[in-house]
C-alpha positions in Angstrom: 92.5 31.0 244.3 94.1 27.8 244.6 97.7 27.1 245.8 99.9 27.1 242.8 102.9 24.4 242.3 105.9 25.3 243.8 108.2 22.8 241.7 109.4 26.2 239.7 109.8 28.3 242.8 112.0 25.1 244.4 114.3 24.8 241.9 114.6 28.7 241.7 115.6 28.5 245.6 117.2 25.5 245.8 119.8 26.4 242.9 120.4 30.1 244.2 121.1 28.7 247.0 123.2 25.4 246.7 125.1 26.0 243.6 128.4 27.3 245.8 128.2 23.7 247.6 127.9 22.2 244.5 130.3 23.6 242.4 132.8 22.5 245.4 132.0 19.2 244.6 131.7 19.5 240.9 134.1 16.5 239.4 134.9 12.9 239.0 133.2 10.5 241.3 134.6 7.4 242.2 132.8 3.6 242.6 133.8 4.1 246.4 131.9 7.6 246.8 128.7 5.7 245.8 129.2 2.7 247.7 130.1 4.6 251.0 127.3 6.3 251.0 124.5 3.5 250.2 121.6 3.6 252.7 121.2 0.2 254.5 117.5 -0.6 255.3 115.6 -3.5 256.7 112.3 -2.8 255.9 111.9 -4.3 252.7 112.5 -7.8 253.3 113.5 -8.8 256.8 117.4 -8.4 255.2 119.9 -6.1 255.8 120.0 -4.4 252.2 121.0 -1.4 250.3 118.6 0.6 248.5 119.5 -0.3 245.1 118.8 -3.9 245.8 115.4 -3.7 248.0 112.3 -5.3 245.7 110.2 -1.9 246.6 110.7 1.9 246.4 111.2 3.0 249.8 111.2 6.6 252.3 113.9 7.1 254.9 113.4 9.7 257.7 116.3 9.9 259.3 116.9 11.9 262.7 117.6 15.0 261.1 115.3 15.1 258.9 112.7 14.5 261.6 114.4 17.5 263.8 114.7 19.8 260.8 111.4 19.1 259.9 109.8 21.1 262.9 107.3 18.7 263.2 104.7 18.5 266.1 103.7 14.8 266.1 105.0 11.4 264.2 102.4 11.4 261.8 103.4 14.8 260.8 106.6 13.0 259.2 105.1 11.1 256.4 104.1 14.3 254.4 107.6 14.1 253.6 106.8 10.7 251.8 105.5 10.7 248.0 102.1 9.7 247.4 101.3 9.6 251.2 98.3 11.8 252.1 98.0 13.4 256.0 95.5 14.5 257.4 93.6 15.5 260.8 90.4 13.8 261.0 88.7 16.3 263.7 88.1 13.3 265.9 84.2 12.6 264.1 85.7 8.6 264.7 85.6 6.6 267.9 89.4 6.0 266.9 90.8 9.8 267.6 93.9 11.3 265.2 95.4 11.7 262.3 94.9 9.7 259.0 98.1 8.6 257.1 97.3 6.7 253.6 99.3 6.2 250.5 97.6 5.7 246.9 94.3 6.8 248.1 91.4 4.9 249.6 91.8 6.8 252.2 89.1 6.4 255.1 89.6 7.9 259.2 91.5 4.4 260.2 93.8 3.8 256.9 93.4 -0.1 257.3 95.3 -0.6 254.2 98.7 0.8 255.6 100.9 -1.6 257.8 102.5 0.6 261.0 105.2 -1.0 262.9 107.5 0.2 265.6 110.7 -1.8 266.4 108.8 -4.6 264.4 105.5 -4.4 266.6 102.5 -3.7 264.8 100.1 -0.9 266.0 97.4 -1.9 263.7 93.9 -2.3 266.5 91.7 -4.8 265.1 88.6 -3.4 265.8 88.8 -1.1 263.1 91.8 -1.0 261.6 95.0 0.9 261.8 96.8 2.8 264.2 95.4 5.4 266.9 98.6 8.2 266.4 97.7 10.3 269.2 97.3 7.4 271.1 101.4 5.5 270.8 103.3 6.0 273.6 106.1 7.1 271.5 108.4 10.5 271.8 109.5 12.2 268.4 113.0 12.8 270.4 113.1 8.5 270.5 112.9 7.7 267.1 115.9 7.0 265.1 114.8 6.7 261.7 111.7 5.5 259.4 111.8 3.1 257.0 108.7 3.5 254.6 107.6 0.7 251.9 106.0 2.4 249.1 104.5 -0.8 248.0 102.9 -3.8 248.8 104.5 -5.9 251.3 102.1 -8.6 252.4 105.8 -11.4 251.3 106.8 -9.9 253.8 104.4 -8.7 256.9 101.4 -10.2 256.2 97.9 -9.3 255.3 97.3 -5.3 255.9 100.8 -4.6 254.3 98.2 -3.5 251.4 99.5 -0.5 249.9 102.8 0.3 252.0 104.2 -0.3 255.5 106.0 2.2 258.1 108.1 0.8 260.4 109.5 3.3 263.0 112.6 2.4 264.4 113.6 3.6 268.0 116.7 4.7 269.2 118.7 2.4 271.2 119.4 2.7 275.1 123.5 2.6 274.2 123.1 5.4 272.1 121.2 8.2 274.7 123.4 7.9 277.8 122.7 10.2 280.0 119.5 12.6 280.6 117.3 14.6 278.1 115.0 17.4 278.7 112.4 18.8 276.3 110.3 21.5 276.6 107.7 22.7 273.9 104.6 25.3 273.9 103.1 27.7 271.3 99.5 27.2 269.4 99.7 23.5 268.6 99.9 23.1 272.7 102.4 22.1 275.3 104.8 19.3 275.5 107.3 18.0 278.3 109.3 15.2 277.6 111.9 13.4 280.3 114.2 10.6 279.2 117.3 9.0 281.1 119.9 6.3 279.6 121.2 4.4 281.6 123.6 0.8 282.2 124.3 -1.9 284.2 126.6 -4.1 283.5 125.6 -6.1 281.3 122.6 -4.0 279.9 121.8 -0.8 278.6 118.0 0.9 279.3 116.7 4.0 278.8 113.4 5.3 280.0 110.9 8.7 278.5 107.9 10.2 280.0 106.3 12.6 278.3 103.1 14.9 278.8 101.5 16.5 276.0 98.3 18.9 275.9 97.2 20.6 272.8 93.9 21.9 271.7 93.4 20.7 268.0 93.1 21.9 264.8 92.2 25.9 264.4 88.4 27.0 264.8 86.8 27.9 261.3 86.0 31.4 262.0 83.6 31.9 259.7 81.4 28.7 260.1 80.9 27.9 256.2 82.0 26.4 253.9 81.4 25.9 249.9 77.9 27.4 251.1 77.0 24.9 254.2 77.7 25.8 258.0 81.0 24.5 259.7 80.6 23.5 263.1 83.5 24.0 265.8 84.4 20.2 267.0 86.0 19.7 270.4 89.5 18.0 269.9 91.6 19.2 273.0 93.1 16.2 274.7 95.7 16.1 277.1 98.0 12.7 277.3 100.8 11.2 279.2 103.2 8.9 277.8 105.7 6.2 279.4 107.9 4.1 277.5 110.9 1.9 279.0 113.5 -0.3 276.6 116.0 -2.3 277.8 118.6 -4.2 276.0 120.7 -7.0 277.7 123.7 -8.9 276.6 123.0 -12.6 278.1 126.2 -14.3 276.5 128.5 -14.0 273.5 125.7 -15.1 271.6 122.8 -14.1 272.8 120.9 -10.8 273.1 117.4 -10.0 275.3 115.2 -6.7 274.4 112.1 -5.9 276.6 110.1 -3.1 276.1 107.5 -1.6 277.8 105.1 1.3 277.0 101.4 2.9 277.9 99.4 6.2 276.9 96.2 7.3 278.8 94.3 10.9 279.0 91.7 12.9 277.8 90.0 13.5 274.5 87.7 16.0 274.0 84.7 15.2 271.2 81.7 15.8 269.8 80.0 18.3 268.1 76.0 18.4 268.4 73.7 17.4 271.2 71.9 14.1 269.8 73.7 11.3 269.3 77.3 12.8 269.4 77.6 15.4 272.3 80.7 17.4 273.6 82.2 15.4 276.1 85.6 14.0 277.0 86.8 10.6 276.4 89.2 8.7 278.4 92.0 6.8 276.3 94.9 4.6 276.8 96.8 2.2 275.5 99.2 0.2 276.5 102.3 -2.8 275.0 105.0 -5.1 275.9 107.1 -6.5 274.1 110.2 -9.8 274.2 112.6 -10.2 271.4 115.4 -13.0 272.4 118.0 -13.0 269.3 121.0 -15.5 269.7 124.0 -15.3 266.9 124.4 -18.7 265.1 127.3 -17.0 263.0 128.8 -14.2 261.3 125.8 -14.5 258.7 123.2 -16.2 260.8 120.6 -15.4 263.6 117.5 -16.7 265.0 115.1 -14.6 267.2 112.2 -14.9 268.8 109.2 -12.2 269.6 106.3 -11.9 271.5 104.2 -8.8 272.3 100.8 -7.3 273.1 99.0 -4.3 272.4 95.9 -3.2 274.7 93.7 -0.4 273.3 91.2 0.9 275.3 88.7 4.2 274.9 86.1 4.9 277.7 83.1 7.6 277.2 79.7 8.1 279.0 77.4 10.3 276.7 73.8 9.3 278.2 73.3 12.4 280.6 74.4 14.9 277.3 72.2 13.1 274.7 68.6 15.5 274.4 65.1 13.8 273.5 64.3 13.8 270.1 61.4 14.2 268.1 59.8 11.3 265.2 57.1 10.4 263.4 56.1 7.4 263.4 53.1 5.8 261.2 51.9 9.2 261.2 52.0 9.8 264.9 54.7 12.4 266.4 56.6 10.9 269.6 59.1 11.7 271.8 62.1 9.6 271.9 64.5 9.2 275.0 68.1 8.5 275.3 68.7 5.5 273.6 70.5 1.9 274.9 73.4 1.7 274.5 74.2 5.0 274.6 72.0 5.6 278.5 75.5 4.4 279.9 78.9 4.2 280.3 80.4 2.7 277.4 83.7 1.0 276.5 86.0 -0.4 273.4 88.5 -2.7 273.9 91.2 -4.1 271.8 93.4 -6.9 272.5 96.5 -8.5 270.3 98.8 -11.1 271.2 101.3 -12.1 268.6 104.5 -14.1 269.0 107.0 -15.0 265.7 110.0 -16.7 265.0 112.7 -15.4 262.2 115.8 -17.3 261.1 118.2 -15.4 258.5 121.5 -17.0 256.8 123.9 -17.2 254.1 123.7 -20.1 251.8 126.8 -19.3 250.5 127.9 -16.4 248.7 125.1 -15.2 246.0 122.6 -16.8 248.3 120.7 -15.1 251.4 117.1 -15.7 253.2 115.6 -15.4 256.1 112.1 -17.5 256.7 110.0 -18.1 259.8 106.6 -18.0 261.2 104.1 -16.4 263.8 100.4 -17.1 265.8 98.3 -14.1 266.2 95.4 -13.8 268.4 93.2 -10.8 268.5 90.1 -9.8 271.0 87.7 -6.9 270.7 85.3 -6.0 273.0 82.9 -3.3 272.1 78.9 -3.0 273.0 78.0 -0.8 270.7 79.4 -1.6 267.7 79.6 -5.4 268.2 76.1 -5.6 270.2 78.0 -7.4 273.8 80.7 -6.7 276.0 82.1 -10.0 275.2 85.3 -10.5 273.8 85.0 -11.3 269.7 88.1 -12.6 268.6 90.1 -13.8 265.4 93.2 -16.1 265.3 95.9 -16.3 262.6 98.5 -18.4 261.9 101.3 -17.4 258.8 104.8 -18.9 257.5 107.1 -16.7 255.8 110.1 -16.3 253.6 112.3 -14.5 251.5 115.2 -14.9 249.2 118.3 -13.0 248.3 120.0 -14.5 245.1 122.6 -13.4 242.9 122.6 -14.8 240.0 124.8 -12.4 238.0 127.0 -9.6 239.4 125.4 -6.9 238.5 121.7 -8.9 239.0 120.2 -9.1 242.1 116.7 -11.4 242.6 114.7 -11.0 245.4 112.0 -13.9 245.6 109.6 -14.1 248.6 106.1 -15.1 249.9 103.9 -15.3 253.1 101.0 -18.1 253.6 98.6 -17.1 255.9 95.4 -18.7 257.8 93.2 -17.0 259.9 89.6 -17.4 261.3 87.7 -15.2 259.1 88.8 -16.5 255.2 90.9 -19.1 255.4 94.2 -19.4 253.5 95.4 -17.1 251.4 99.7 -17.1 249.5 101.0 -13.5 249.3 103.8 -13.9 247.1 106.8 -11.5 245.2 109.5 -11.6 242.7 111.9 -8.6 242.0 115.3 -8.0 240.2 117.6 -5.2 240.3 120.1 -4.5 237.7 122.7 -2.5 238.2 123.5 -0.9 235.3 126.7 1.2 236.7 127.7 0.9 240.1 125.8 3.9 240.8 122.8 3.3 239.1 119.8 0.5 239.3 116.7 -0.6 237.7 114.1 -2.0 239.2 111.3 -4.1 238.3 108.3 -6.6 240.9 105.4 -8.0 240.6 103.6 -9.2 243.7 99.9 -9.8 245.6 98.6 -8.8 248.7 95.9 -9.2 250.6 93.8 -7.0 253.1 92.1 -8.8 255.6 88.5 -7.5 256.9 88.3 -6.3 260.1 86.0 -7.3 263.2 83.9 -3.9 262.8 83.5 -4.6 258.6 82.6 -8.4 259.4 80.6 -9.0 262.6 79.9 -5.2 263.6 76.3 -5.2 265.3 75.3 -1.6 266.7 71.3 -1.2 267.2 70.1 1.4 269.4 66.8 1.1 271.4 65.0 4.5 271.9 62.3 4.4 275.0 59.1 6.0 273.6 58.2 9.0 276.2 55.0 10.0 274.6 52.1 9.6 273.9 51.6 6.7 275.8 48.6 4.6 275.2 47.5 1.0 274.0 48.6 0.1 270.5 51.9 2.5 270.5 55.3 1.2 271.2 57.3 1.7 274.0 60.6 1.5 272.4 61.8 1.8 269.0 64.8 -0.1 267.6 67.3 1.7 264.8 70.0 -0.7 263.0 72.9 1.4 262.4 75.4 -1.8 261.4 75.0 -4.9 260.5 78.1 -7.4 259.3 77.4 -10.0 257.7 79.6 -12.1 258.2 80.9 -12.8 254.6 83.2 -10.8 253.3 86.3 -12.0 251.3 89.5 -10.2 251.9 90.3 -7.7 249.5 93.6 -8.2 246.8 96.2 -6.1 245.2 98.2 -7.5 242.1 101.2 -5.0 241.9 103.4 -4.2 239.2 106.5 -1.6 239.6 109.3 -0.5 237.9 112.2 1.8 239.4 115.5 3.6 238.7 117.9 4.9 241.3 120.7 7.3 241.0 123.0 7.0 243.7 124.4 10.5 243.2 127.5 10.7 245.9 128.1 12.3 249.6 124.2 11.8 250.0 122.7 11.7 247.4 119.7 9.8 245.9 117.0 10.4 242.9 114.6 7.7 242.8 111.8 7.5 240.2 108.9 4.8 240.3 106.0 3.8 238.3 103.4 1.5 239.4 100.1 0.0 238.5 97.9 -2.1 240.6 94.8 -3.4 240.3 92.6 -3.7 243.6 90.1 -6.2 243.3 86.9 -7.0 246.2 87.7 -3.8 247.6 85.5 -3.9 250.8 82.9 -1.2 250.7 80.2 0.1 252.9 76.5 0.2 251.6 73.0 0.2 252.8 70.6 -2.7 253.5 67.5 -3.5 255.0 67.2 -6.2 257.7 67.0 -6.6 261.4 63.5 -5.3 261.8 64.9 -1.9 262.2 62.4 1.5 262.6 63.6 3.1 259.2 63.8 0.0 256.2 66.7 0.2 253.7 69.1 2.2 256.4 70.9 -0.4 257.8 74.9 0.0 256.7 76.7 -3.2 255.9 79.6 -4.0 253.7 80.5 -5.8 250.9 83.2 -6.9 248.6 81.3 -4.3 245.7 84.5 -2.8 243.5 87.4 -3.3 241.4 90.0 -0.2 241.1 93.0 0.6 239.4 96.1 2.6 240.6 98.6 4.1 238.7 101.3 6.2 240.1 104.5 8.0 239.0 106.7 9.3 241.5 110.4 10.7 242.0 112.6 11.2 245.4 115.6 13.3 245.4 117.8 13.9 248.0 120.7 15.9 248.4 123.6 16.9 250.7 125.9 19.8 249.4 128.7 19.3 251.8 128.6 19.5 255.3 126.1 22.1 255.6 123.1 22.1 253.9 121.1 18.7 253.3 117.5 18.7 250.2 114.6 16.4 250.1 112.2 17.0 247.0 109.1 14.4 246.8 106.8 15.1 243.8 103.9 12.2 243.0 101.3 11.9 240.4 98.6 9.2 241.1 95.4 8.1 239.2 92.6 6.3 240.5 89.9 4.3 238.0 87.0 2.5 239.1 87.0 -0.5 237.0 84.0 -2.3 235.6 82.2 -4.6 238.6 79.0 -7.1 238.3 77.7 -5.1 241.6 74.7 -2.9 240.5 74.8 1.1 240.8 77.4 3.7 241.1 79.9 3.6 243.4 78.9 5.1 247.0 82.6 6.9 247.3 84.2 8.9 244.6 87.4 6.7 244.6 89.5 8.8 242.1 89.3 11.5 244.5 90.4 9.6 247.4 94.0 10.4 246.9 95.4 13.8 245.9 96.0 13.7 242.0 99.0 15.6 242.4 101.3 16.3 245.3 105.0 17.4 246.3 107.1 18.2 249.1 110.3 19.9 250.0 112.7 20.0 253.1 115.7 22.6 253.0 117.8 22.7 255.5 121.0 24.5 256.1 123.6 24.6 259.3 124.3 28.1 258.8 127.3 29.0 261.4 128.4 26.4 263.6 125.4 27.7 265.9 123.3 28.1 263.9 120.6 26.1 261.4 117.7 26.8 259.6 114.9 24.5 257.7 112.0 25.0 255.4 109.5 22.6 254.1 106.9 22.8 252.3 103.9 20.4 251.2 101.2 20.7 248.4 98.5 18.7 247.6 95.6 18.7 245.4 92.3 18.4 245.7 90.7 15.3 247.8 87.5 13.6 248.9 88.4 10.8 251.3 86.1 7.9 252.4 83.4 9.5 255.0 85.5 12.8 254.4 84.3 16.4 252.6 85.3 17.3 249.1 87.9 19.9 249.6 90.4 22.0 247.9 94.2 21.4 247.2 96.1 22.6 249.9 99.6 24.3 250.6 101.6 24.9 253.7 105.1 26.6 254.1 107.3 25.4 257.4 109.9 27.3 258.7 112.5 26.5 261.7 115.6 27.9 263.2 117.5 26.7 266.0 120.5 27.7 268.1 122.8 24.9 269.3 124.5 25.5 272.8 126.4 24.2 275.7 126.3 25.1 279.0 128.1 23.3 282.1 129.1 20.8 280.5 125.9 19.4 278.7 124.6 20.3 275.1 121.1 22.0 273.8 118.9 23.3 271.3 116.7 26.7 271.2 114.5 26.5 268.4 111.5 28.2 266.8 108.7 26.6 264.3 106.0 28.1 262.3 103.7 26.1 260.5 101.7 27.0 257.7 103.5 30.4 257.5 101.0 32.3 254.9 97.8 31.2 257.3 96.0 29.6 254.0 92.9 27.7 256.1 93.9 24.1 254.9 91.4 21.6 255.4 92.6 18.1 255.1 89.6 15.4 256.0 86.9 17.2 257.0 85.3 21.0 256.4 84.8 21.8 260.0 88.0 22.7 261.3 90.9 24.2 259.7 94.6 24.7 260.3 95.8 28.4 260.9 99.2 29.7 261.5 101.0 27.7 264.1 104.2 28.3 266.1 105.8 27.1 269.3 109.2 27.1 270.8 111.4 24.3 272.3 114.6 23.8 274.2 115.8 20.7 274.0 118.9 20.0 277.1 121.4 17.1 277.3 123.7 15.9 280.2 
């Protein structure tokens, strides 16, 4: 039977148990009570703004959301985001983890999601998108995230596609002292060790962490809708370092360095041909220079340089068996084929450095603008055919305006003009107002186009493997037979997005926000993967490619509320509906991916959370989706999974802690998320967490 809604069952339990807290604050609110308690964000145009005057709908996760929400790893978080889909993609990709999409199109390497952290992007260009098991970056260090549920190319750039995340990390002022963390249970084992510290004129603080878990639950009964299940290998064990420091120069002037790397293990691999179980070594590794001098009490100008290095290391040739082929008739024995006879290695490289100037031009009037170089280098035999480094250069000017026009009218009015080696020039622009119609509530309405760039894998990707014929052996037989898996062509166009959205917000006092959106947006030259026949390969017509092949249409509706009920107990309740078209294309044949399952049709979330004594507090979340087929994934079933967390706050010689408890997926429903082979069980593990 399939997991029923729970929006009846939320209310039913959210009223019973909040209407005390909110009959206490029953009554007149004042234009202060809604003004106090205005989220300030930065995401949404480089500006500091509230959320009734950002251009987009957007997410924040704040600190205690994150804690209440008992989750194991950062990508964990964004369930609590409408329209975003998670999942665990069982580690089938060279790129290992988690998949985080919003509005579908979801593939394993969500290239059509921009991730930042502190303003760094974590996008590797040899696929696309982030490696989250791979960032050096403790749950206990983040602040808050600031999530974009929109297009934001104005702003960031091409692969701000469908929405951005930027993840901002607490600063070294603000964690004095030392923090110990301790975690084990089914999901694994976690140690984390950070110390704040200062000089005199600077403030660092420094985390190591070592984490070892051993995947997603084994499917215990090996099928699935009919067809086996096989038991993947997906235990890693990583260690992560991360160092920030801030220091105060001058009066004026303000230096951040950063500094992190991740390396372990990664267990893989399912079968013994081409893909056997081994272990793959990973790391990954960034530094980071932001310099940000005061011009005013309305003006600064920074600058910010940093560089990501990606690497994954594997050696699969003594695991790989001979296999068996006919060939023109004849049966032969194949051997380990080149490249995989070896130790193999993927490399990714980005250097990026940008300048950002914000200011007042008076007192309706507000931009910032700039500019940045990029330089990316991938490095990957085989599936770019040399261990030389490919690379692709990009150059982008940027800005954004803040204008007042009317009191109550807000005008936001930006764009981003970008070159880069693969397509040339391309302007990203955006226009918004916000009205506010009270001062406590604000519509919304944008239009705007983005652009997502290809990456190196979709337009030069060359992986042929050469198999040594074993036998027979004789005159007129081969002695090696070549297979094309890839093949880019080295012509694709980047794909667009034209954006519409209209919004309301209800700033509803002490807390409290609903947010409602609707959007359409039509994708066009979505980049798609199909076969092909070239390269004089063994097998004609199985040679994958890709291809600017489809035009799609989004639409989405989706509504935000959050809630605190005085001091105690705290609601968020996320609830999306989005729709998915193919539209009429000039390319021949159906589409090779069902697109309008790609994204749940349906999906909602809740986080409860209570401080029940002044010891005590307790959280429940819970997370429904419907049913989904992603890019390269399984078609599955709608899932449903019920948190639960309590914790006990203490002190003891003179430093502060938490005891807690989290179960995940508290009913055991076997939810598969990406792909059929693995599933996730019940899950629970206990932490202490010790300041001093």
């Amino acid at each position: 039977m399939p997991p029923r809604p729970f929006l009846p069952y939320t209310l039913l339990i959210a009223g019973g148990a909040l209407l005390p807290g909110a009959a206490a604050h029953a009554g007149a609110l004042s234009e202060s009570d809604f003004l106090s308690d205005l989220p300030v964000v930065l995401s949404a145009t480089r500006l500091r703004q509230p959320l009734s005057e950002t251009p987009a709908a957007m997410t924040v996760i704040d600190r205690e959301m994150i804690r209440d929400s008992g989750a194991w790893d950062v990508a964990d978080l964004f369930r609590l985001v409408p329209g975003m889909y998670v999942a665990y993609n069982v580690d089938k990709e060279v790129v290992p983890g988690q998949v985080v999409s919003y509005h579908g199109m979801a593939d394993p390497y969500a290239k059509r999601m921009q991730i930042q952290i502190d303003g760094r992007s974590v996008y590797t260009p040899l696929f696309g998108g982030p490696v989250w098991s791979n960032i050096p970056l403790a749950l206990e260090d983040i602040e808050r995230v600031e999530v974009v549920r929109g297009p934001s190319a104005a702003t960031y750039g091409a692969n701000s596609f469908l929405g951005v995340i930027n993840i901002i990390t607490r600063e070294p002022g603000e964690v004095q002292g030392t923090m110990v963390s301790l975690a084990a249970g089914r999901p694994g084992r976690d140690a984390t060790l950070r110390h704040g510290g200062r000089t005199e004129r600077s403030d660092y603080r420094m985390t190591l962490q070592l984490r070892g878990d051993n995947g997603y639950t084994d499917d215990a009964d090996g099928r699935f809708a009919g067809n086996p299940t096989r038991t993947r290998s997906d235990n890693k064990r990583i260690g992560n370092l991360s160092l920030r420091s801030d220091w105060r120069l001058t009066d004026r002037d303000e230096l951040q360095f950063q500094f992190g790397y991740s390396g372990g293990m990664r267990e893989t691999g399912d079968v013994p041909n081409n893909n056997p179980r081994r272990e793959k070594e990973v790391g990954s590794q960034y530094e980071m220079l932001r310099w940000q001098r005061n011009l005013g009490p309305d003006e600064q100008f920074s600058l910010r340089f940093f560089h990501n290095r990606d690497r994954f290391d594997e050696n699969s040739g003594g695991l790989i068996q001979n296999e068996h082929f006919v060939y023109k008739g004849i049966p032969v024995t194949l051997g380990v084929p080149a490249p995989l006879d070896g130790p193999l290695s993927h490399v990714a490289e980005r250097y990026d450095l940008e300048a950002q100037h914000s200011l007042a031009l008076g007192e309706r009037v507000r931009m910032v603008w700039g500019g940045g170089l990029r330089h990316d280098a991938v490095s990957s035999l085989l599936y770019m055919g040399s261990s030389d480094f490919r690379s692709f250069r990009q150059q982008n000017l940027f800005g954004n305006i803040e204008w007042r026009p009317l009191q109550k009218l807000v005008l936001n009015i930006g764009a981003m003009v970008e070159n880069n080696s693969f397509v040339g020039t391309r302007t990203s622009p955006r226009l918004a107002a916000n009205y506010h119609l009270t001062p406590a509530q604000t519509v919304r309405a944008s239009v705007g186009r983005a652009y997502r760039n290809p990456v190196l894998f979709e337009q030069q990707g060359n992986s042929r493997w050469i198999y040594p014929v074993l036998s027979p052996v004789g005159p007129g037989l081969p002695t090696s037979l070549p297979l094309q898996y890839l093949r880019g062509q080295d012509n694709l166009q980047p794909e667009r997005i034209d954006s519409h959205e209209l919004g309301y917000l209800h700033e509803l006092g002490h807390g409290g926000a609903l947010d409602l959106k609707y959007s359409y947006d039509r994708v066009s030259d979505l980049i798609e993967a199909y076969f092909f026949d070239c390269c004089a390969t063994t097998i004609p017509g199985t040679v994958r490619t890709f291809g600017n092949r489809r035009d799609v249409a989004i639409r989405a509706f989706e509504a935000q509320w959050q809630q605190r009920f005085g001091e105690s107990t705290q609601v968020h309740f996320g609830w999306a509906s989005t729709r998915i078209d193919v539209l009429p294309s000039a390319q021949a044949g159906p589409p090779p991916n069902a697109y309008d399952q790609t994204a749940p049709r349906h999906s909602q979330n809740l986080l409860l959370a209570r401080q029940l004594t002044p010891l005590w507090r307790a959280s429940v979340g819970a997370y429904r989706a419907g049913p989904v087929k992603a890019i390269s994934g399984d078609s599955l079933p709608a899932t449903m999974r019920w948190d639960l967390r309590a914790a006990r706050q203490f002190r003891w010689h003179g430093g502060s802690g938490e005891l807690a408890l989290v179960v995940q997926n508290v009913a055991n429903t076997g939810n598969r998320e990406f792909y059929a082979d693995n599933v996730l069980g019940r899950r629970a593990y206990a932490s202490l967490r010790f300041e001093f």
